[in-house]
GUKE-133857 format. One record per atom (N, C-alpha, C, O, CB): x negated, z negated, y negated; atom name; residue in three letters; residue number from 1. Coordinates in nm, 2 decimals. Glycine has a CB too. Example, Ala and Ser with C-alpha at 12.3 -4.5 7.8 and 13.67 -1.06 7.14 Angstrom:
// GUKE-133857
+--------+--------+--------+------+------+-----+
!     px !     pz !     py ! atom ! rest !  nr !
+--------+--------+--------+------+------+-----+
!  -1.32 !  -0.78 !   0.57 !    N !  ALA !   1 !
!  -1.23 !  -0.78 !   0.45 !   CA !  ALA !   1 !
!  -1.32 !  -0.78 !   0.33 !    C !  ALA !   1 !
!  -1.42 !  -0.85 !   0.33 !    O !  ALA !   1 !
!  -1.13 !  -0.90 !   0.45 !   CB !  ALA !   1 !
!  -1.28 !  -0.71 !   0.22 !    N !  SER !   2 !
!  -1.37 !  -0.71 !   0.11 !   CA !  SER !   2 !
!  -1.29 !  -0.79 !   0.00 !    C !  SER !   2 !
!  -1.34 !  -0.80 !  -0.11 !    O !  SER !   2 !
!  -1.41 !  -0.57 !   0.06 !   CB !  SER !   2 !
+--------+--------+--------+------+------+-----+
// end
This chain:
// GUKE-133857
+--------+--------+--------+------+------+-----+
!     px !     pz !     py ! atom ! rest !  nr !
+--------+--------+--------+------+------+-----+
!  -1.81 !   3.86 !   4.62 !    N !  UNK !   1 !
!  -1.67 !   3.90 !   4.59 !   CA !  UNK !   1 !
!  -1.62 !   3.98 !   4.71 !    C !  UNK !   1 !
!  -1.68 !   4.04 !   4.80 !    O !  UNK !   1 !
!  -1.66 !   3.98 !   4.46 !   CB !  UNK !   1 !
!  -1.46 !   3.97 !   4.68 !    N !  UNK !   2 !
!  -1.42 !   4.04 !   4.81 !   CA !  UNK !   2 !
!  -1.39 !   4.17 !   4.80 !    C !  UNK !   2 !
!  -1.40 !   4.23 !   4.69 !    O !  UNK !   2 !
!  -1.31 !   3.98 !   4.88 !   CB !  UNK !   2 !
!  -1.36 !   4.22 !   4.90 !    N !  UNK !   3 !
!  -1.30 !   4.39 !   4.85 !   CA !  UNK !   3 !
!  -1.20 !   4.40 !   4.78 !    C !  UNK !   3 !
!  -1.19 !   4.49 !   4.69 !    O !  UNK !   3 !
!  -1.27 !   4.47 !   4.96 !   CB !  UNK !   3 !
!  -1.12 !   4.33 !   4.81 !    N !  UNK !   4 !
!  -0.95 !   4.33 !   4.79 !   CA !  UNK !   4 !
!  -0.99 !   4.25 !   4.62 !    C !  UNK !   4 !
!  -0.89 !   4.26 !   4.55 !    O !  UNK !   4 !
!  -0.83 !   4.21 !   4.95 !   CB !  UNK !   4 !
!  -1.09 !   4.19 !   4.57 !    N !  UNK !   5 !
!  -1.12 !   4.12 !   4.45 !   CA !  UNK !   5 !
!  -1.17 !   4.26 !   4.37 !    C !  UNK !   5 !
!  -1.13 !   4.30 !   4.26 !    O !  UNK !   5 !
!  -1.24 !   3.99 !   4.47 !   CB !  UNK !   5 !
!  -1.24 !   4.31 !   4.44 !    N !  UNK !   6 !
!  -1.33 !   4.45 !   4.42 !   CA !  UNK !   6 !
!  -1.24 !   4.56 !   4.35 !    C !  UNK !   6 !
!  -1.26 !   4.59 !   4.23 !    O !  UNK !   6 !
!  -1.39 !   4.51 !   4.58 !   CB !  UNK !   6 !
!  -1.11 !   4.62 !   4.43 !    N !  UNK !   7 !
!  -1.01 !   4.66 !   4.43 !   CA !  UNK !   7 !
!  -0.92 !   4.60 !   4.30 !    C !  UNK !   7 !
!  -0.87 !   4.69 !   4.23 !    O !  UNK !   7 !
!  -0.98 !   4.63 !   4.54 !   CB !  UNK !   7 !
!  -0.90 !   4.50 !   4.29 !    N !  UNK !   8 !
!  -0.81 !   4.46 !   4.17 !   CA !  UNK !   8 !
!  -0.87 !   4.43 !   4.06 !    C !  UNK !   8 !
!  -0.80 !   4.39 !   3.97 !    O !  UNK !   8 !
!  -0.74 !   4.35 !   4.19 !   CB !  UNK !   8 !
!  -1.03 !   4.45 !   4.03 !    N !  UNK !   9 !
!  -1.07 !   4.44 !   3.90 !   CA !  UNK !   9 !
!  -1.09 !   4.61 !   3.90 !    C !  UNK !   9 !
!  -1.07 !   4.68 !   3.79 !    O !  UNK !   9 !
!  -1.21 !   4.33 !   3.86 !   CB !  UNK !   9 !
!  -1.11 !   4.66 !   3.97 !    N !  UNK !  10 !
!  -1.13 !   4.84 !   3.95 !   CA !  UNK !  10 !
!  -0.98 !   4.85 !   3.87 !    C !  UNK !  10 !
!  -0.98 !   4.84 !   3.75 !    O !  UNK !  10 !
!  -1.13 !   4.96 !   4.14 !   CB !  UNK !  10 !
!  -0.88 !   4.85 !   3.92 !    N !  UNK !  11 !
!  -0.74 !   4.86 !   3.93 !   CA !  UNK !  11 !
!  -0.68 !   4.82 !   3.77 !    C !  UNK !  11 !
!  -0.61 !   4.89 !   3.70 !    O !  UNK !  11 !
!  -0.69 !   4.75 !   4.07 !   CB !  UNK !  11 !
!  -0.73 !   4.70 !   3.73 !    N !  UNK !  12 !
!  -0.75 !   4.61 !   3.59 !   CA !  UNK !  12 !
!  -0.80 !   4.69 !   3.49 !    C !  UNK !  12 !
!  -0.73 !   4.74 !   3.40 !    O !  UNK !  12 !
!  -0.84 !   4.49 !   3.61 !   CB !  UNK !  12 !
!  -0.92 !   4.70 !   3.50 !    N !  UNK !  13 !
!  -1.00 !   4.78 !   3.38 !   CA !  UNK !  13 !
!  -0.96 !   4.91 !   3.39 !    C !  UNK !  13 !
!  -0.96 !   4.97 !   3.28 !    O !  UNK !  13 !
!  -1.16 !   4.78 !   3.39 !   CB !  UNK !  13 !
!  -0.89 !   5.00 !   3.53 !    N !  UNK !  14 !
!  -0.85 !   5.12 !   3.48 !   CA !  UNK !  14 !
!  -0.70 !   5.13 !   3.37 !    C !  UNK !  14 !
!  -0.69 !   5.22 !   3.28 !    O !  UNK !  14 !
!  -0.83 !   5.19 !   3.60 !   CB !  UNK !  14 !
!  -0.59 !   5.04 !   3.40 !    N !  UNK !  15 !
!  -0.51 !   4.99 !   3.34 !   CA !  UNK !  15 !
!  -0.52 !   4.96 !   3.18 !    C !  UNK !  15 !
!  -0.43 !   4.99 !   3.11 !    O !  UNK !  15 !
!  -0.48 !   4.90 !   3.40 !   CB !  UNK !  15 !
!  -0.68 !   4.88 !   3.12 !    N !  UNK !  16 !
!  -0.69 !   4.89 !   3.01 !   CA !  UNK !  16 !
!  -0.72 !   5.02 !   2.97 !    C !  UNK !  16 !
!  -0.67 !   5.07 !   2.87 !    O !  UNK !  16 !
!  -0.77 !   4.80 !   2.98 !   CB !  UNK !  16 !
!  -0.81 !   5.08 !   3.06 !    N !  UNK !  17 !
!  -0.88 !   5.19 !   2.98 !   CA !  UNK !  17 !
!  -0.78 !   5.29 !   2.96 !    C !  UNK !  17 !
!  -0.80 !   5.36 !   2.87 !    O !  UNK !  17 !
!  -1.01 !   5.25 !   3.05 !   CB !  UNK !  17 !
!  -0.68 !   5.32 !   3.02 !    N !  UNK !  18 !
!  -0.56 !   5.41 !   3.04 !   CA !  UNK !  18 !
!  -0.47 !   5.36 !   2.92 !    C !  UNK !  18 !
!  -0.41 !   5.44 !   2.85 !    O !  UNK !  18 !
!  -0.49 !   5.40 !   3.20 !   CB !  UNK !  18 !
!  -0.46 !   5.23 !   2.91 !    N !  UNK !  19 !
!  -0.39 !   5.18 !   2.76 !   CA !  UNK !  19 !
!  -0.45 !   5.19 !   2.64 !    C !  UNK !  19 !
!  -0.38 !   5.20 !   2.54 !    O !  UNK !  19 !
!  -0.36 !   5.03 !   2.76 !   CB !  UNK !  19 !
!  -0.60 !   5.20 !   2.63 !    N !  UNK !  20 !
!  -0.67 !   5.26 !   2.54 !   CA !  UNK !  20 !
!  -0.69 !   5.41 !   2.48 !    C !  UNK !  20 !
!  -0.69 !   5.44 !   2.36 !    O !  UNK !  20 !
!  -0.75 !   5.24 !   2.58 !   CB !  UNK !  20 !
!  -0.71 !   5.48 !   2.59 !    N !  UNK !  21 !
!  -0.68 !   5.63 !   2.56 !   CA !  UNK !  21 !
!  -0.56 !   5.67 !   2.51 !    C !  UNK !  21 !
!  -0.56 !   5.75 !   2.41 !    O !  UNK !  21 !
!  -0.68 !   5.72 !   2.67 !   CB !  UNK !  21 !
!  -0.41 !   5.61 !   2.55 !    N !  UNK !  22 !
!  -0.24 !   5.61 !   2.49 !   CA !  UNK !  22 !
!  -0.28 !   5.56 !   2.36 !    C !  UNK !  22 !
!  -0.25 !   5.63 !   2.26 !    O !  UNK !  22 !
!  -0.11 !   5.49 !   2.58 !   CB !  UNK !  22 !
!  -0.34 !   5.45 !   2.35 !    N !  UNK !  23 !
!  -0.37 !   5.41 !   2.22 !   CA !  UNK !  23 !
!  -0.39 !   5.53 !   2.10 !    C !  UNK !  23 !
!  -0.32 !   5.59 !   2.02 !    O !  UNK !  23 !
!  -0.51 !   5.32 !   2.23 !   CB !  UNK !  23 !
!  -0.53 !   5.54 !   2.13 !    N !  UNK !  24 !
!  -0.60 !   5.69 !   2.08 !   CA !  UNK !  24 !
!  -0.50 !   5.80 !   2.04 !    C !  UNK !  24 !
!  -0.47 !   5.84 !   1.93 !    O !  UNK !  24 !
!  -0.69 !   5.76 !   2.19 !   CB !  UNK !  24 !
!  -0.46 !   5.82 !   2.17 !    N !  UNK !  25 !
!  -0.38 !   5.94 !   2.15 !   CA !  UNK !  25 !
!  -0.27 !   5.93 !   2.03 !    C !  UNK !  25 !
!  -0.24 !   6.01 !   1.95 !    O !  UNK !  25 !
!  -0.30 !   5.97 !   2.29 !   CB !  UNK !  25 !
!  -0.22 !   5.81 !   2.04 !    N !  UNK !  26 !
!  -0.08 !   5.79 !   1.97 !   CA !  UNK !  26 !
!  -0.14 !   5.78 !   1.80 !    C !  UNK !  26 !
!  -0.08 !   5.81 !   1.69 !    O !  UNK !  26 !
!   0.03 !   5.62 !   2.04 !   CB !  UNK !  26 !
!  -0.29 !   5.74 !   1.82 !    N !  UNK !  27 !
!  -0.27 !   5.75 !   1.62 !   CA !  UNK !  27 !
!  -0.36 !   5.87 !   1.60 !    C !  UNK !  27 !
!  -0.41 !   5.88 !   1.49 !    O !  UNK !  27 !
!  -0.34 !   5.58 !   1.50 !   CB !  UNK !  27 !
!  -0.40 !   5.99 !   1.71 !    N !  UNK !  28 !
!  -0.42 !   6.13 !   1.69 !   CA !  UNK !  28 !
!  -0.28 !   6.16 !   1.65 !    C !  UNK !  28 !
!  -0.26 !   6.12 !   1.54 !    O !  UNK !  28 !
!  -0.48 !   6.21 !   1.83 !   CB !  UNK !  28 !
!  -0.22 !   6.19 !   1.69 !    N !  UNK !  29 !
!  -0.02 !   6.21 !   1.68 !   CA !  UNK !  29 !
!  -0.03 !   6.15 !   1.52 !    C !  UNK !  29 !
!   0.04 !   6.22 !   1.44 !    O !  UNK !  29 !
!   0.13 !   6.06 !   1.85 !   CB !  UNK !  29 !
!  -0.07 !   6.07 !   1.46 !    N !  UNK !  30 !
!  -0.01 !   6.00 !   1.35 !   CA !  UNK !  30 !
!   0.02 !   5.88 !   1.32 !    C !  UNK !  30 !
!   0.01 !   5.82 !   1.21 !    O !  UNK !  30 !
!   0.09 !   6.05 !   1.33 !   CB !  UNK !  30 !
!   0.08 !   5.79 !   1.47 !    N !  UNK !  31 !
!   0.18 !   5.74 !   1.47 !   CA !  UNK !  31 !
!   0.09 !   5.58 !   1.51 !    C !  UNK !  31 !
!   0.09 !   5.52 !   1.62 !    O !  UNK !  31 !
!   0.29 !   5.83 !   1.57 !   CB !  UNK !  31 !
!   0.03 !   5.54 !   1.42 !    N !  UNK !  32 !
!  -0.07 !   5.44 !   1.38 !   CA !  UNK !  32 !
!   0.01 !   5.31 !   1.45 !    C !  UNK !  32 !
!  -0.04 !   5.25 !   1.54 !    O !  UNK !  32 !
!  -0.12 !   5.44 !   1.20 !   CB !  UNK !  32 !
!   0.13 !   5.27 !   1.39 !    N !  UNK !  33 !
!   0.22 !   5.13 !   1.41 !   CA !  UNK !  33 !
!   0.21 !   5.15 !   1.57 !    C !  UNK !  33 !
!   0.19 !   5.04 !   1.63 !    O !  UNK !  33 !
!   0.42 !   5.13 !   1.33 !   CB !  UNK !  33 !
!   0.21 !   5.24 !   1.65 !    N !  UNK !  34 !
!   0.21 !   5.25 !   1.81 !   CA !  UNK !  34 !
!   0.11 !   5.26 !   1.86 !    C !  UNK !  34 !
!   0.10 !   5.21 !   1.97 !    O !  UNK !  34 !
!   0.28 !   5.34 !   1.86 !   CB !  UNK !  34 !
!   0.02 !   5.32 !   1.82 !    N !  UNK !  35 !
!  -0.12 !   5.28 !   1.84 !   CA !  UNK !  35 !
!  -0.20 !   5.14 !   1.84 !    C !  UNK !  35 !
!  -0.30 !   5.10 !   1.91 !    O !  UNK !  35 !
!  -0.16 !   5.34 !   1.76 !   CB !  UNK !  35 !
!  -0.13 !   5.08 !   1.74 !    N !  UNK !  36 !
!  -0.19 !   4.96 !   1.75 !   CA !  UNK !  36 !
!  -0.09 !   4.86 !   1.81 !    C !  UNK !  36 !
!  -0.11 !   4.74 !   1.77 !    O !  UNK !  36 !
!  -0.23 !   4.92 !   1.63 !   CB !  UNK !  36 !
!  -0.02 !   4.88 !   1.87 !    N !  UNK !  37 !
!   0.10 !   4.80 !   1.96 !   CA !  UNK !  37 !
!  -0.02 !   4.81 !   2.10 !    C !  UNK !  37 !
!  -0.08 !   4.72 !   2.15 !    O !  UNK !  37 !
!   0.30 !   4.90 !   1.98 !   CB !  UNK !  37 !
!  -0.03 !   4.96 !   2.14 !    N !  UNK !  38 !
!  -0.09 !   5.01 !   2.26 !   CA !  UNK !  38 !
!  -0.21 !   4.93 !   2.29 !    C !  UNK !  38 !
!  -0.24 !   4.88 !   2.40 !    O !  UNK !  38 !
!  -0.13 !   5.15 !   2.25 !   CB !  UNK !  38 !
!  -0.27 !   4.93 !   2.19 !    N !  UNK !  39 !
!  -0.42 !   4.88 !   2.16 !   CA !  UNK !  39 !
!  -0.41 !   4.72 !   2.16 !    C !  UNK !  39 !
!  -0.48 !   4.69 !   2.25 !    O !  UNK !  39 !
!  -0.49 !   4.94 !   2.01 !   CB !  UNK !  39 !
!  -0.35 !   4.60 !   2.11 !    N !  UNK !  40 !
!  -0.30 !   4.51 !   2.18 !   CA !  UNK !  40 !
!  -0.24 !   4.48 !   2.29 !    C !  UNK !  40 !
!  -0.22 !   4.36 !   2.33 !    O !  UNK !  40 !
!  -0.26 !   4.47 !   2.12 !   CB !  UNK !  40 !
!  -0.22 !   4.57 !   2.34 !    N !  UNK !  41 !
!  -0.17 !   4.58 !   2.48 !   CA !  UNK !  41 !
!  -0.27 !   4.55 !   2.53 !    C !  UNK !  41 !
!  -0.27 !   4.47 !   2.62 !    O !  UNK !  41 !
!  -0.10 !   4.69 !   2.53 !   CB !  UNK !  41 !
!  -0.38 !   4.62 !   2.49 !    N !  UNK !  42 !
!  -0.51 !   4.71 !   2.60 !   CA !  UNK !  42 !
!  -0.56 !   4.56 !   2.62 !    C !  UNK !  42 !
!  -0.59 !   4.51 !   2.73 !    O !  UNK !  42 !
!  -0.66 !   4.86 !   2.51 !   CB !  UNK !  42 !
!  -0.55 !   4.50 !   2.49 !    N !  UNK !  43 !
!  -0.68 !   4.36 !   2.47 !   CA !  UNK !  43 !
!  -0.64 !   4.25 !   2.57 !    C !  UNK !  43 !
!  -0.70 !   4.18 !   2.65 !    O !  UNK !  43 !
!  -0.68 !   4.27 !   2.29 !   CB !  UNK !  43 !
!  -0.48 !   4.24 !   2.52 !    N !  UNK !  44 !
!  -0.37 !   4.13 !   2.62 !   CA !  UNK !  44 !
!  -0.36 !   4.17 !   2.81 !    C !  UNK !  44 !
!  -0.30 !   4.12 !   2.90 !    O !  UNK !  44 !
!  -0.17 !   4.16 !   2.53 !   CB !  UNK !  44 !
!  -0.44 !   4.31 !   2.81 !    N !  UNK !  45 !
!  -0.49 !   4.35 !   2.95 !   CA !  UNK !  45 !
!  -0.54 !   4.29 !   3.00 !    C !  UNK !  45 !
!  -0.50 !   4.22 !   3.10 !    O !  UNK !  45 !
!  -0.55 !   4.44 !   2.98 !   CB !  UNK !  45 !
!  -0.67 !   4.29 !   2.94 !    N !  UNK !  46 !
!  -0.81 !   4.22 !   3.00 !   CA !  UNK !  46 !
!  -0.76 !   4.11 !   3.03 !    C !  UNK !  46 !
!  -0.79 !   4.09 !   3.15 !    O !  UNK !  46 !
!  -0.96 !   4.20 !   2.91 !   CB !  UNK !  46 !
!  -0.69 !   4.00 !   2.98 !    N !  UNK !  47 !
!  -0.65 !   3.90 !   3.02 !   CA !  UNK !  47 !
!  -0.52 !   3.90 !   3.13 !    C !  UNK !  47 !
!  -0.54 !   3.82 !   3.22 !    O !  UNK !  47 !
!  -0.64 !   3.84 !   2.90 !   CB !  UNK !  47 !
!  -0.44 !   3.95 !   3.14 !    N !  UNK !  48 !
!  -0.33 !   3.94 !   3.20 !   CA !  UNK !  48 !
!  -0.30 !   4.04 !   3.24 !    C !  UNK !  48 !
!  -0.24 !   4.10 !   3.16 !    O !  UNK !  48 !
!  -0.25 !   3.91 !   3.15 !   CB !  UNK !  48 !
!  -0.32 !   4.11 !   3.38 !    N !  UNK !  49 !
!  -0.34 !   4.24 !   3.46 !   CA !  UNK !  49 !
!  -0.16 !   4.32 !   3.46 !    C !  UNK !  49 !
!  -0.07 !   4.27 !   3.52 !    O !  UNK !  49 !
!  -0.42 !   4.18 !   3.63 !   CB !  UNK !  49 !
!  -0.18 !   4.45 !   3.37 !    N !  UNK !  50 !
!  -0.04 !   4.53 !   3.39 !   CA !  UNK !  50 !
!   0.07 !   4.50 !   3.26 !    C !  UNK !  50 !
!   0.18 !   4.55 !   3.25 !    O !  UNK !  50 !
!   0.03 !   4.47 !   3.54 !   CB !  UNK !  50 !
!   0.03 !   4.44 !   3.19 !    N !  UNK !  51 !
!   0.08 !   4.42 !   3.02 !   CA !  UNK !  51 !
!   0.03 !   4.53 !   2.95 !    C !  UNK !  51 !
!   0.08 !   4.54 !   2.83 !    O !  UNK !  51 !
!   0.02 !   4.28 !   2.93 !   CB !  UNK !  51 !
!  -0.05 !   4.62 !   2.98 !    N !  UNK !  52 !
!  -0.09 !   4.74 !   2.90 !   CA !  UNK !  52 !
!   0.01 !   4.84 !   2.97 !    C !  UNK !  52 !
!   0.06 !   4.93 !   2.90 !    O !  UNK !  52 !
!  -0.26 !   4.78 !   2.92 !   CB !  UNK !  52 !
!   0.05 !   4.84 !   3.12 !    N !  UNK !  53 !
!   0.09 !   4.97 !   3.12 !   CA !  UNK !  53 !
!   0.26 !   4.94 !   3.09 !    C !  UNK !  53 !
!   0.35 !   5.02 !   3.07 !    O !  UNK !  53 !
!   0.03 !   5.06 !   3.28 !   CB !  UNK !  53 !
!   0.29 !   4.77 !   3.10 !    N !  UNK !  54 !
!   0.43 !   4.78 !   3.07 !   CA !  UNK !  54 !
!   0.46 !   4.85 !   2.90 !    C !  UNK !  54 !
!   0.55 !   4.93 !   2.87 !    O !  UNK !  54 !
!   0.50 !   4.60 !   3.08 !   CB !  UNK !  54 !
!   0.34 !   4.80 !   2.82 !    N !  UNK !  55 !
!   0.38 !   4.83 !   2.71 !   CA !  UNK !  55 !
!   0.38 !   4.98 !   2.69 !    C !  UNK !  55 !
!   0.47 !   5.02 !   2.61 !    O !  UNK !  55 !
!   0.30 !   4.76 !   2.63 !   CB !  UNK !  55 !
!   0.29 !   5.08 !   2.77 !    N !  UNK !  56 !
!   0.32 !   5.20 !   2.75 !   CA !  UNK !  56 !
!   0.48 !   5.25 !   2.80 !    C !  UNK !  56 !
!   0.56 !   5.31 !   2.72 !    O !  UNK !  56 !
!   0.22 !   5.27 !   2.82 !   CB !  UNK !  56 !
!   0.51 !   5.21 !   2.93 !    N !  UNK !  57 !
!   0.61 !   5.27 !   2.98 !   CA !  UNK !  57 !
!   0.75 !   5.20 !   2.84 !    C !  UNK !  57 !
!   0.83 !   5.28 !   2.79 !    O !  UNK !  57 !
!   0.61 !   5.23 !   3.16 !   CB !  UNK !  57 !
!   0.75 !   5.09 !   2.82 !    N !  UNK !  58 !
!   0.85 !   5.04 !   2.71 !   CA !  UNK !  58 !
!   0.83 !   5.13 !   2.57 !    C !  UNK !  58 !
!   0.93 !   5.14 !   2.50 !    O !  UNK !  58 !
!   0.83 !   4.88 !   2.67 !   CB !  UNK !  58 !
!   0.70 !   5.20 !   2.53 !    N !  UNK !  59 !
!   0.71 !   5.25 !   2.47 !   CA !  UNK !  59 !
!   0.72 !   5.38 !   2.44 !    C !  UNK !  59 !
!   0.74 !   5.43 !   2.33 !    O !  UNK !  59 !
!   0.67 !   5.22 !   2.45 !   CB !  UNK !  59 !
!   0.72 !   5.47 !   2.59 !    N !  UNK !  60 !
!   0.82 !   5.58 !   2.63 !   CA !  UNK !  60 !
!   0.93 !   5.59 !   2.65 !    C !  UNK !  60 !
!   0.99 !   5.70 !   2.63 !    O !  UNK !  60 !
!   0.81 !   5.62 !   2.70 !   CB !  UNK !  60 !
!   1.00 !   5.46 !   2.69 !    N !  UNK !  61 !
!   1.13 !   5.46 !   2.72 !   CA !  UNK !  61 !
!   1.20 !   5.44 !   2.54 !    C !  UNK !  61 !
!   1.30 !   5.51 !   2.50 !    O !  UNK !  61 !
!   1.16 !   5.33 !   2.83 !   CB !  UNK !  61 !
!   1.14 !   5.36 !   2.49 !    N !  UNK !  62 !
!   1.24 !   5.30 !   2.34 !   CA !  UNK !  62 !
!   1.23 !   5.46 !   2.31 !    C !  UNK !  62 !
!   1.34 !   5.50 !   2.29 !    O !  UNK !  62 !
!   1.15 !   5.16 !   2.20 !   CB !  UNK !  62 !
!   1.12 !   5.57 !   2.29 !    N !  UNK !  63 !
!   1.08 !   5.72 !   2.20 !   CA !  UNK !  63 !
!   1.20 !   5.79 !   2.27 !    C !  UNK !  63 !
!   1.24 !   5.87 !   2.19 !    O !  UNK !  63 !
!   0.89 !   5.83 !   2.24 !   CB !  UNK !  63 !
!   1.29 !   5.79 !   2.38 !    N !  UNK !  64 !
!   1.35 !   5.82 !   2.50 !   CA !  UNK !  64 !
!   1.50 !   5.85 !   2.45 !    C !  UNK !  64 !
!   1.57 !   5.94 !   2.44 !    O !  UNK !  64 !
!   1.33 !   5.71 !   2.61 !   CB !  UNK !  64 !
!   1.51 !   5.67 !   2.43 !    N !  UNK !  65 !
!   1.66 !   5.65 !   2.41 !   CA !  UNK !  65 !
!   1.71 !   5.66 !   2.25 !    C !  UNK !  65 !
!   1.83 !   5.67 !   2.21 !    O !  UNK !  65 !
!   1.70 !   5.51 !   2.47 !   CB !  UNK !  65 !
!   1.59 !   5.66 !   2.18 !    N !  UNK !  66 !
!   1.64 !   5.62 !   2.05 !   CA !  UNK !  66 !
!   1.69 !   5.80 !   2.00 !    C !  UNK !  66 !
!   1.74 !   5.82 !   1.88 !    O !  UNK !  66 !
!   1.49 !   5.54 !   1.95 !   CB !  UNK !  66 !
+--------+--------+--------+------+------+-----+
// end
């Protein structure tokens, strides 16, 4: 493998794991229905690199404007 391969699965799995902890956090808070949005995010990560952190930032922004 290459570096730059090396680099983007580091990059990947930190993205899940960072959508996992938001996970966590959000049904520490209570707030279970967003937690488990986060947490399918995390899963739909592993497969498709940066769908975890869109789903966080959409789900700061919607807490934001509403």
């Amino acid at each position: 493998m290459t570096v730059a391969g090396d680099r983007s699965d580091l990059l990947k799995n930190a993205s899940t794991v960072s959508t996992i902890i938001d996970a966590a956090m959000e049904v520490v808070k209570g707030r279970r229905l967003s937690g488990l949005f986060l947490l399918g995010a995390a899963a739909l990560s592993s497969r498709i690199p940066g769908v975890g952190t869109a789903a966080s930032l959409l789900l700061r922004a919607y807490r934001r404007l509403r």
